[in-house]
PAPABA-526475 format. One record per atom (N, C-alpha, C): chain; z, x, y; atom name; residue in three letters. Coordinates in nm, 2 decimals, always signed. Layout:
N
(atom 'A', (Z, X, Y), 'CA', 'ALA')
...
end
This chain:
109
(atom 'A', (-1.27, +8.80, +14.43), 'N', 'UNK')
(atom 'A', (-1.18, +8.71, +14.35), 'CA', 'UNK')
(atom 'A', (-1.26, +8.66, +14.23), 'C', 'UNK')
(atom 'A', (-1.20, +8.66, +14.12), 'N', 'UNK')
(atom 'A', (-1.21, +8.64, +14.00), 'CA', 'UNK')
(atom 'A', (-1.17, +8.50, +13.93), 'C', 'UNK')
(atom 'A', (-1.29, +8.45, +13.87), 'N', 'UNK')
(atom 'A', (-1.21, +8.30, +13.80), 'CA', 'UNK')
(atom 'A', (-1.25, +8.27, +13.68), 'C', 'UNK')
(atom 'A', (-1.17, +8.23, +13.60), 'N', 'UNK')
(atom 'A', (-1.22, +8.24, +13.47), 'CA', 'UNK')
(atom 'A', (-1.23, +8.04, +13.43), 'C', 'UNK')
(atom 'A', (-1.36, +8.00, +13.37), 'N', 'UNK')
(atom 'A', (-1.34, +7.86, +13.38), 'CA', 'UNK')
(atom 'A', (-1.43, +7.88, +13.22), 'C', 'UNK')
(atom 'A', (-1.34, +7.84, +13.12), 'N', 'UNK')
(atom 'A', (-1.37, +7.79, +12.93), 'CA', 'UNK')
(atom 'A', (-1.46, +7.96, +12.94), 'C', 'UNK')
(atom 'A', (-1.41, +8.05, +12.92), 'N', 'UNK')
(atom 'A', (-1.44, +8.17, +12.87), 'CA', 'UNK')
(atom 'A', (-1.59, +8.23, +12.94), 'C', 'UNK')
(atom 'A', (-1.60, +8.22, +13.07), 'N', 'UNK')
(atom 'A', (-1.69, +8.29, +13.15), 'CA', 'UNK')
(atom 'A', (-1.61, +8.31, +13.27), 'C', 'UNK')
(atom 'A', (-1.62, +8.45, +13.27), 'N', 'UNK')
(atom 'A', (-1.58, +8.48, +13.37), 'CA', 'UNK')
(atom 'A', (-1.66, +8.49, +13.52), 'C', 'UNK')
(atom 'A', (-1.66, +8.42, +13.63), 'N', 'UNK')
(atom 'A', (-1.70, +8.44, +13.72), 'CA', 'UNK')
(atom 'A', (-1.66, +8.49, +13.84), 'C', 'UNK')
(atom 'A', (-1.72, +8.55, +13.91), 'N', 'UNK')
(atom 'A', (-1.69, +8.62, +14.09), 'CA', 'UNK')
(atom 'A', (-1.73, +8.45, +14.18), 'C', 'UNK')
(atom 'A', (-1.64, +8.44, +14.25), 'N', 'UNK')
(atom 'A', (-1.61, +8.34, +14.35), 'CA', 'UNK')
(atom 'A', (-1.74, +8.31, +14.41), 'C', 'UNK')
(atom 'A', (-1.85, +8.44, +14.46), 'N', 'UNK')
(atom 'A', (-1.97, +8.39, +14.51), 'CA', 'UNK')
(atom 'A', (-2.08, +8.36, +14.40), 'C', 'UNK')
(atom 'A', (-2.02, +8.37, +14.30), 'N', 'UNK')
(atom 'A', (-2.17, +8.29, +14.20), 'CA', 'UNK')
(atom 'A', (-2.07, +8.21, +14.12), 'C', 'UNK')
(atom 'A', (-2.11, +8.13, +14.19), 'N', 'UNK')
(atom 'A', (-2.08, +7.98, +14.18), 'CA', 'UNK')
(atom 'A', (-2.19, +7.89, +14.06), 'C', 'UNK')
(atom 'A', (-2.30, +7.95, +14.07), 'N', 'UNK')
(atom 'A', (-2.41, +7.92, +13.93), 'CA', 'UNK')
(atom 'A', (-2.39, +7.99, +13.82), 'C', 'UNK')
(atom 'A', (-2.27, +8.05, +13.79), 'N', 'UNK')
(atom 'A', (-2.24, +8.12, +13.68), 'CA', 'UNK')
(atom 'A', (-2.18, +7.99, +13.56), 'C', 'UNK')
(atom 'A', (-2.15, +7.87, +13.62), 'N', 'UNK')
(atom 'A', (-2.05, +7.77, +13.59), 'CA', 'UNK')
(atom 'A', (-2.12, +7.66, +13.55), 'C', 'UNK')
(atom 'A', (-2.09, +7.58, +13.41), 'N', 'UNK')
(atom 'A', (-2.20, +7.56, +13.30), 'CA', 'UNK')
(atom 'A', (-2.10, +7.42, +13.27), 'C', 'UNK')
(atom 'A', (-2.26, +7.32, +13.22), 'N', 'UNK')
(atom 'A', (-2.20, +7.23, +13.22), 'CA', 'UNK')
(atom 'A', (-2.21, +7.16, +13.06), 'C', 'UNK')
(atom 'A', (-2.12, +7.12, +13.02), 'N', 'UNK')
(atom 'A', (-2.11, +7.10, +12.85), 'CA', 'UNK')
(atom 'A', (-2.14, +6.95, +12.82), 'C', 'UNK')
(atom 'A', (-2.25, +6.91, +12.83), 'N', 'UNK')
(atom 'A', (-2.27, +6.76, +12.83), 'CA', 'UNK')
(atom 'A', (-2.28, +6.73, +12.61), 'C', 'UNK')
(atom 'A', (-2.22, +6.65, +12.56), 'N', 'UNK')
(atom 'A', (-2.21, +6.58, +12.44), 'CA', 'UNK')
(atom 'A', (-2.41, +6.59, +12.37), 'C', 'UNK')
(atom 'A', (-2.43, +6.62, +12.27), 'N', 'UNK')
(atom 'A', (-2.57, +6.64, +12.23), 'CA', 'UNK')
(atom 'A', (-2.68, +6.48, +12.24), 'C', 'UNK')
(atom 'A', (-2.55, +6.39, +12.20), 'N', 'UNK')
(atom 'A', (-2.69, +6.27, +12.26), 'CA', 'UNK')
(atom 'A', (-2.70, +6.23, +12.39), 'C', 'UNK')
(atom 'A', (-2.55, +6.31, +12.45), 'N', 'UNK')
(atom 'A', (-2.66, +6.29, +12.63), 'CA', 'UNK')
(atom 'A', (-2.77, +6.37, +12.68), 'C', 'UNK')
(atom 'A', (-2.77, +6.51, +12.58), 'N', 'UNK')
(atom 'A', (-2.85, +6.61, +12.57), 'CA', 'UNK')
(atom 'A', (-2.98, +6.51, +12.55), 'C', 'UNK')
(atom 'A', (-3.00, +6.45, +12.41), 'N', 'UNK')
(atom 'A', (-3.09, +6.39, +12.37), 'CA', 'UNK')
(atom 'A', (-3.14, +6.29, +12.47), 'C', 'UNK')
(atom 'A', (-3.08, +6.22, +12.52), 'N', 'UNK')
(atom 'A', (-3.13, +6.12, +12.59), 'CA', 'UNK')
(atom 'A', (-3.19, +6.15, +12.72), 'C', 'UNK')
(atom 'A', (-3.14, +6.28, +12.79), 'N', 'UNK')
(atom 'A', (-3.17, +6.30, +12.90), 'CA', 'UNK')
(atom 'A', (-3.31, +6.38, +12.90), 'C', 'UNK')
(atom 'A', (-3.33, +6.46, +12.82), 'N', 'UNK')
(atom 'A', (-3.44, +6.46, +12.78), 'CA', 'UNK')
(atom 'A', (-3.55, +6.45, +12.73), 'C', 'UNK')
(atom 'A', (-3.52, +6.35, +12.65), 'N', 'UNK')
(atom 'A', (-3.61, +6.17, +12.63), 'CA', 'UNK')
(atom 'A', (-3.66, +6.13, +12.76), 'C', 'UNK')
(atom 'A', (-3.56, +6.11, +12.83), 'N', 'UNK')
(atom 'A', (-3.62, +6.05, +12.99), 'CA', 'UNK')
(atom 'A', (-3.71, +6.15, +13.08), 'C', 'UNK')
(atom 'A', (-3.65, +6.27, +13.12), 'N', 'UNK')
(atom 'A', (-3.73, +6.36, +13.15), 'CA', 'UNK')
(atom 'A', (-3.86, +6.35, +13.06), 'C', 'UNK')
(atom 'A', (-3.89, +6.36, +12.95), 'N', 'UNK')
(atom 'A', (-4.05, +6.36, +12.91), 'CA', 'UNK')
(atom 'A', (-4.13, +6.26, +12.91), 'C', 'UNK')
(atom 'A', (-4.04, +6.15, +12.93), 'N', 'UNK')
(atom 'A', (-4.15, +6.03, +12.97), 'CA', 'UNK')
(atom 'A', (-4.17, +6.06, +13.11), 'C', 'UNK')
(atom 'A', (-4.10, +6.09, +13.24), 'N', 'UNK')
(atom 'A', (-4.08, +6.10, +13.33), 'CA', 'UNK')
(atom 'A', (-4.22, +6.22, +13.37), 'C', 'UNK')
(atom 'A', (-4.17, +6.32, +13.27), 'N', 'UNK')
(atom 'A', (-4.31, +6.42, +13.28), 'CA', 'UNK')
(atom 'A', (-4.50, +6.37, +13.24), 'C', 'UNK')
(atom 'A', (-4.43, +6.26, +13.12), 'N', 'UNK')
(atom 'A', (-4.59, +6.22, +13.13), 'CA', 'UNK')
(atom 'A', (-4.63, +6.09, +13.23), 'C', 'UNK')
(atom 'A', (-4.54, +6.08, +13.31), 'N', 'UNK')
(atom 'A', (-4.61, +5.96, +13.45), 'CA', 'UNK')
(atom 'A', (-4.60, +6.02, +13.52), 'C', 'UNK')
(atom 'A', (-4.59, +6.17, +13.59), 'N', 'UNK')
(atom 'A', (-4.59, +6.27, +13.67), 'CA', 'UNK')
(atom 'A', (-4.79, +6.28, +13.61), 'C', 'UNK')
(atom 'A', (-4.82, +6.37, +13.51), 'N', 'UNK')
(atom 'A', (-4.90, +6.40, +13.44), 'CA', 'UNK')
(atom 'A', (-5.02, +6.24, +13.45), 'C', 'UNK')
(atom 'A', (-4.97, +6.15, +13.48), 'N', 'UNK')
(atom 'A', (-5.04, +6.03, +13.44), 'CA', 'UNK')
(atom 'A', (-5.10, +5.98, +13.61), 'C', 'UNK')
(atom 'A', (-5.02, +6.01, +13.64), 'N', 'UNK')
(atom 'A', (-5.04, +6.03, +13.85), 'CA', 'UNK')
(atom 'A', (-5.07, +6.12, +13.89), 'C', 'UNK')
(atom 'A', (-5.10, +6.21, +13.85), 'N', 'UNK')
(atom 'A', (-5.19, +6.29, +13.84), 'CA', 'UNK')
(atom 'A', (-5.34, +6.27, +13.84), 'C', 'UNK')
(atom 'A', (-5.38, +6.25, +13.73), 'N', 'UNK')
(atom 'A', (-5.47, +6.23, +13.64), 'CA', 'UNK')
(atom 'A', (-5.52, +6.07, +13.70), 'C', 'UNK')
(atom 'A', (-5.47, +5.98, +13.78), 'N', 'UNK')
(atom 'A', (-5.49, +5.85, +13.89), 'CA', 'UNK')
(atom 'A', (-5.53, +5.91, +14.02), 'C', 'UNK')
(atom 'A', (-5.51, +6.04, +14.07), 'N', 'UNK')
(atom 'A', (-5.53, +6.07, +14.18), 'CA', 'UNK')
(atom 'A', (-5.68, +6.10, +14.15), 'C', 'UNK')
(atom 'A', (-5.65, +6.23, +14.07), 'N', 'UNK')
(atom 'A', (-5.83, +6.27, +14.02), 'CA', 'UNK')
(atom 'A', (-5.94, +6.18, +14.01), 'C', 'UNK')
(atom 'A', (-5.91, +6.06, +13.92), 'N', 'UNK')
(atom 'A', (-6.00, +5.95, +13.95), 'CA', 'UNK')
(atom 'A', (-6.01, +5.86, +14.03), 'C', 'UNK')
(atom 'A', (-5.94, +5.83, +14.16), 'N', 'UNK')
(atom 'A', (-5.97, +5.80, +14.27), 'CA', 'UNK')
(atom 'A', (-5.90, +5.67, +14.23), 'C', 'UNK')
(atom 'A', (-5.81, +5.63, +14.20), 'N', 'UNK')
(atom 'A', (-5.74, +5.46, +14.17), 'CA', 'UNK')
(atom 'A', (-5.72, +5.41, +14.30), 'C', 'UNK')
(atom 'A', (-5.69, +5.32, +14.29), 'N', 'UNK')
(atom 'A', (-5.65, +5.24, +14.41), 'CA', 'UNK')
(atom 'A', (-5.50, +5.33, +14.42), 'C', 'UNK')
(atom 'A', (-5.50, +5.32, +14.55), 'N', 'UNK')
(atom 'A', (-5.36, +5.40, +14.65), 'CA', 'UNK')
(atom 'A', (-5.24, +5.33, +14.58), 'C', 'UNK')
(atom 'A', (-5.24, +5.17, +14.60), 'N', 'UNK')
(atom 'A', (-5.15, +5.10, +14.58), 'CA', 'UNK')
(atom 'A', (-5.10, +5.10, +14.45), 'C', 'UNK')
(atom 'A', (-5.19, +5.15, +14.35), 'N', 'UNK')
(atom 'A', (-5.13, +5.13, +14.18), 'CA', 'UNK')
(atom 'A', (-5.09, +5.28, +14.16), 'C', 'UNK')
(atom 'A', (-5.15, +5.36, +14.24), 'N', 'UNK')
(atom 'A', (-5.09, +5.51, +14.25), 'CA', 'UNK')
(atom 'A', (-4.94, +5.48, +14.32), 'C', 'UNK')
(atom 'A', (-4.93, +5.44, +14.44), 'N', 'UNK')
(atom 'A', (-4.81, +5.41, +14.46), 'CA', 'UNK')
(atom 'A', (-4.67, +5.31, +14.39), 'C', 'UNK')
(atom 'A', (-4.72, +5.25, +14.33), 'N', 'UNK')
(atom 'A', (-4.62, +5.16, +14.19), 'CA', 'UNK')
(atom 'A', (-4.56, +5.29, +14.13), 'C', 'UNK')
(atom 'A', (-4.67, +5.35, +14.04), 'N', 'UNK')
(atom 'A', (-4.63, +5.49, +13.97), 'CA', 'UNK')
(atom 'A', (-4.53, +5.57, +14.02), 'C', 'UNK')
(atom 'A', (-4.57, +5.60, +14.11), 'N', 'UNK')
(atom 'A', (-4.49, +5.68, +14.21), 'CA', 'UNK')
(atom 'A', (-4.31, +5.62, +14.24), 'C', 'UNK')
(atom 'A', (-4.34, +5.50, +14.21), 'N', 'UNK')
(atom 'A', (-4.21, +5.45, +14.26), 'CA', 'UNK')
(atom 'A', (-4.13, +5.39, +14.14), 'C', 'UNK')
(atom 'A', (-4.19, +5.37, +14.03), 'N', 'UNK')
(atom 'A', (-4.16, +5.39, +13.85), 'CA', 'UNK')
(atom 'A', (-4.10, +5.48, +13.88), 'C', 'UNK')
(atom 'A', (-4.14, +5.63, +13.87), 'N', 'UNK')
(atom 'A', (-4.11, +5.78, +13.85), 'CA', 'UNK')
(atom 'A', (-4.01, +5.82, +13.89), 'C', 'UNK')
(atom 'A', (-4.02, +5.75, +14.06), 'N', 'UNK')
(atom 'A', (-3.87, +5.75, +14.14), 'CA', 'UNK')
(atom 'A', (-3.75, +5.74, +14.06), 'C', 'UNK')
(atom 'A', (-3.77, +5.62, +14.03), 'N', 'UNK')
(atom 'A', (-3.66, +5.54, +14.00), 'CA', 'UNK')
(atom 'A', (-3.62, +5.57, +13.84), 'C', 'UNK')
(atom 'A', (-3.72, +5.62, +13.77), 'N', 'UNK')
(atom 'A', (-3.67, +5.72, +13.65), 'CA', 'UNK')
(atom 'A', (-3.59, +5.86, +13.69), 'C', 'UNK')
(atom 'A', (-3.64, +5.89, +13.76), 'N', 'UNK')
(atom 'A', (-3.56, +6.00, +13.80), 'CA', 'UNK')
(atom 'A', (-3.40, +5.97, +13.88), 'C', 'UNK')
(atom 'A', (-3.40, +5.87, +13.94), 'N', 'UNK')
(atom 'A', (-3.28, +5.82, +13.97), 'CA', 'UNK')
(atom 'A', (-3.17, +5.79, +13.86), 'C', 'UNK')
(atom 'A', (-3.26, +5.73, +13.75), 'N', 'UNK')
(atom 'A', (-3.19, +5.71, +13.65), 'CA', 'UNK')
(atom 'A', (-3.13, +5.84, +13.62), 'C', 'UNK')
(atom 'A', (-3.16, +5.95, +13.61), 'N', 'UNK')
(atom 'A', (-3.16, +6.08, +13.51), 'CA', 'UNK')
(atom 'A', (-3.00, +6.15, +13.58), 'C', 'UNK')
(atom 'A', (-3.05, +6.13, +13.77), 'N', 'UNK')
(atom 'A', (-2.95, +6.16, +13.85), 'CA', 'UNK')
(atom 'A', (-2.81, +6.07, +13.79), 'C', 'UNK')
(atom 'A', (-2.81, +5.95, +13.84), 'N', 'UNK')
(atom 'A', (-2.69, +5.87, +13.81), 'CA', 'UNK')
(atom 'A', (-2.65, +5.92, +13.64), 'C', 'UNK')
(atom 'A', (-2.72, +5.93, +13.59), 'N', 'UNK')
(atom 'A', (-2.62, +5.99, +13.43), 'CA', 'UNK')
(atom 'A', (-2.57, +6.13, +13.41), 'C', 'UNK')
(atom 'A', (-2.60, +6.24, +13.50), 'N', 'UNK')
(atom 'A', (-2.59, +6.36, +13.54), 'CA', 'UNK')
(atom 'A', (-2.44, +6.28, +13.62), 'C', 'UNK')
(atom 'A', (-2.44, +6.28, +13.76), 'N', 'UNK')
(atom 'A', (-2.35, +6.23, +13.84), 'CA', 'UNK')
(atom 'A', (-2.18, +6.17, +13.76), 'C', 'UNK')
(atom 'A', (-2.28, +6.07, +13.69), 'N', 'UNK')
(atom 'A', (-2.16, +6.01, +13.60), 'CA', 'UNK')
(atom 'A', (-2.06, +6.07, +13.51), 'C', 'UNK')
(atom 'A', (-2.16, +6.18, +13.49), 'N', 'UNK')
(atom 'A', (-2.07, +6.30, +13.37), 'CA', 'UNK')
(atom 'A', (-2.02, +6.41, +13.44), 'C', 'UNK')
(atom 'A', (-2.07, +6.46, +13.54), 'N', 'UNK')
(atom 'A', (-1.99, +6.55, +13.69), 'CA', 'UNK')
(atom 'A', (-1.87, +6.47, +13.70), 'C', 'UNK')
(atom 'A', (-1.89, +6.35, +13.72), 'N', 'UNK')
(atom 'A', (-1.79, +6.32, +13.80), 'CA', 'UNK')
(atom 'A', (-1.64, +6.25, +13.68), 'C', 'UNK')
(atom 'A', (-1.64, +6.26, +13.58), 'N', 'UNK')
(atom 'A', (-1.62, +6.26, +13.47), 'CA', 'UNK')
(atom 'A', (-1.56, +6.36, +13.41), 'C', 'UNK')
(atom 'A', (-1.65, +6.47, +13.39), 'N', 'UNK')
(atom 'A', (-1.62, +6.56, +13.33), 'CA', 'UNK')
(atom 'A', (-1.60, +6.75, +13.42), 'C', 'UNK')
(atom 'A', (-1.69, +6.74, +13.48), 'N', 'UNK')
(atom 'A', (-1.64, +6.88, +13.61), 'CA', 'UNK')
(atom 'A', (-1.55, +6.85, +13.64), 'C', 'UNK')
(atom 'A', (-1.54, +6.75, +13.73), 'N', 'UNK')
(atom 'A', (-1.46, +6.73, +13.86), 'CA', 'UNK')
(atom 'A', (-1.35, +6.72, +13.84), 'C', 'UNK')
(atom 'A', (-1.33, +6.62, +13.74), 'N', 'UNK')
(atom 'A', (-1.19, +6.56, +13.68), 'CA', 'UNK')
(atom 'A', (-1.12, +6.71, +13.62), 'C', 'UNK')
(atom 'A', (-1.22, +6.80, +13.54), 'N', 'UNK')
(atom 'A', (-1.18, +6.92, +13.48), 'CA', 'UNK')
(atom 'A', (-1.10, +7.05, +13.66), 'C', 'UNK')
(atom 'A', (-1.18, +7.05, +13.69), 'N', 'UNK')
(atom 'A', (-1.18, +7.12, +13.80), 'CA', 'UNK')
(atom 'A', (-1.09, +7.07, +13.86), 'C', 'UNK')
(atom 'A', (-1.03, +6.96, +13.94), 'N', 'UNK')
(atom 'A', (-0.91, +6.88, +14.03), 'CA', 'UNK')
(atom 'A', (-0.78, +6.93, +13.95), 'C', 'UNK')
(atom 'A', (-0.83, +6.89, +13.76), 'N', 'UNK')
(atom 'A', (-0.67, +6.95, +13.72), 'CA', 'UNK')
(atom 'A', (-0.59, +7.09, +13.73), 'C', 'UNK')
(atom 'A', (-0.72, +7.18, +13.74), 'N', 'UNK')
(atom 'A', (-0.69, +7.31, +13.75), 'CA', 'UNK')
(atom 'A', (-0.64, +7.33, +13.91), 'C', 'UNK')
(atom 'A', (-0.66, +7.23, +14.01), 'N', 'UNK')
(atom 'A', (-0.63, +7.29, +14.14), 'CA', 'UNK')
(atom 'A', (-0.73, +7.32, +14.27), 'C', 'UNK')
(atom 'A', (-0.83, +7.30, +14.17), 'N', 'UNK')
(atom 'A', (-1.00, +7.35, +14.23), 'CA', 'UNK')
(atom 'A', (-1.00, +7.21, +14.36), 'C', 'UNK')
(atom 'A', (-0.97, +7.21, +14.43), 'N', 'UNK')
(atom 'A', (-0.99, +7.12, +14.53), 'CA', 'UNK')
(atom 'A', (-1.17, +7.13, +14.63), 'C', 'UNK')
(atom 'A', (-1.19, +7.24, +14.57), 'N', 'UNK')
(atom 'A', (-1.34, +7.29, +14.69), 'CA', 'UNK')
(atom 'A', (-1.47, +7.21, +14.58), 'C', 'UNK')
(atom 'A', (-1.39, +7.15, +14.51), 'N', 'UNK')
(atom 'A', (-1.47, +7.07, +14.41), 'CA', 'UNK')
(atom 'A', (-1.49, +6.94, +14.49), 'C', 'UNK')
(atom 'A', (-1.46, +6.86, +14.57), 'N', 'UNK')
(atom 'A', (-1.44, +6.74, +14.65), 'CA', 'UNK')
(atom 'A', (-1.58, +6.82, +14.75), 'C', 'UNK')
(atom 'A', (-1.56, +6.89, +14.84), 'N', 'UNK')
(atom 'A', (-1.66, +6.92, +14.94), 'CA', 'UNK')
(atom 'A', (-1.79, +6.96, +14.82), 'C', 'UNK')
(atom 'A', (-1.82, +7.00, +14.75), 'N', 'UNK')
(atom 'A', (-1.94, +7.02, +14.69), 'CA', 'UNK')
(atom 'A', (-1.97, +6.89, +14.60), 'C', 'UNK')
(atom 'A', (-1.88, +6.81, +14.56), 'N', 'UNK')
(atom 'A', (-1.92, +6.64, +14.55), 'CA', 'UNK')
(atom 'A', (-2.00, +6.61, +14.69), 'C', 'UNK')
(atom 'A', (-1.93, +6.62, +14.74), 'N', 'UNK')
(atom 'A', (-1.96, +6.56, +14.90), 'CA', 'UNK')
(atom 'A', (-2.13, +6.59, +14.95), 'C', 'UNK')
(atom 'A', (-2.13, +6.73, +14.90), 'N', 'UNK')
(atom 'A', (-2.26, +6.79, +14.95), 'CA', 'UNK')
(atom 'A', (-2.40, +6.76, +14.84), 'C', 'UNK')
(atom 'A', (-2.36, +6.75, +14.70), 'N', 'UNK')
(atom 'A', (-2.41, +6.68, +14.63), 'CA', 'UNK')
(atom 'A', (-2.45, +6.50, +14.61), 'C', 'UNK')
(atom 'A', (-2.38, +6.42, +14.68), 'N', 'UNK')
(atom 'A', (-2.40, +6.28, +14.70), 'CA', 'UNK')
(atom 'A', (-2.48, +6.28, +14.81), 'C', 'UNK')
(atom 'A', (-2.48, +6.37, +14.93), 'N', 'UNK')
(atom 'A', (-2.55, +6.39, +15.00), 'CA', 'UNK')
(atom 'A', (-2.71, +6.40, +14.98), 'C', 'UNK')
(atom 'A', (-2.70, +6.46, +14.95), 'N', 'UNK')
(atom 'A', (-2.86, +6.54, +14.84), 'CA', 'UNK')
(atom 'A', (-2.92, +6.39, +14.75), 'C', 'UNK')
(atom 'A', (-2.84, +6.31, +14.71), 'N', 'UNK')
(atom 'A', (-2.89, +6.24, +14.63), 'CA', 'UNK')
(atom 'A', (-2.92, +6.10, +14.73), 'C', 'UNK')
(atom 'A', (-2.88, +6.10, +14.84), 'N', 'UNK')
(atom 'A', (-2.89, +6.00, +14.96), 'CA', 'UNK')
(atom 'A', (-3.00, +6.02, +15.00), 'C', 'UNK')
(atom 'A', (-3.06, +6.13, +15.02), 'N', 'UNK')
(atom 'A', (-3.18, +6.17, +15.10), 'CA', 'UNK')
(atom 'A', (-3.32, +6.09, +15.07), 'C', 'UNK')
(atom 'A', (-3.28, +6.07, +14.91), 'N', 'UNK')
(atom 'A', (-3.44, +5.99, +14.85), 'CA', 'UNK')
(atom 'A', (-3.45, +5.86, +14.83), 'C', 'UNK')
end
């Protein structure tokens, strides 16, 4: 089975063929976040090597977290916005169970 979604054609089992069009300053912004995100990855790192206290390693750690949460919830917010809403009009209902399994995924951490 064959589906055509904004001029890519895709086969029903590659489901990763399906692309997502986010506006250029959410481009920008998201990764703005990611690179700060990469240099306190890079910075906790580099606190491990030198032996810090556990505890200020662990703040870091939970900074980083929660930047990364941030990155998720503005991803999420434009899925659910702009896929889903796009996808439900067309009929795509199997778009609900992969929300489903995707909130899932984001509960875990």
């Amino acid at each position: 089975m064959e589906t055509t979604l904004k001029d890519v054609t895709c086969h029903a089992e590659e489901a990763s063929c399906r692309k997502s069009h986010h506006p250029e300053k959410v481009k920008k912004d998201l990764s703005n976040r990611l690179n700060r995100i990469e240099g306190q990855v890079r910075g906790i790192k580099g606190m491990i090597e030198k032996d810090e206290y556990c505890d200020d390693v662990i703040t870091q750690l939970s900074a980083t977290q929660s930047a990364l949460n941030s990155v998720a919830k503005i991803l999420l917010e434009g899925h659910l916005k702009g896929c889903v809403v796009d996808r439900l009009s067309e009929g795509d209902e199997l778009v609900l169970d992969e929300l489903v399994v995707t909130i899932q995924k984001l509960m875990k951490k």
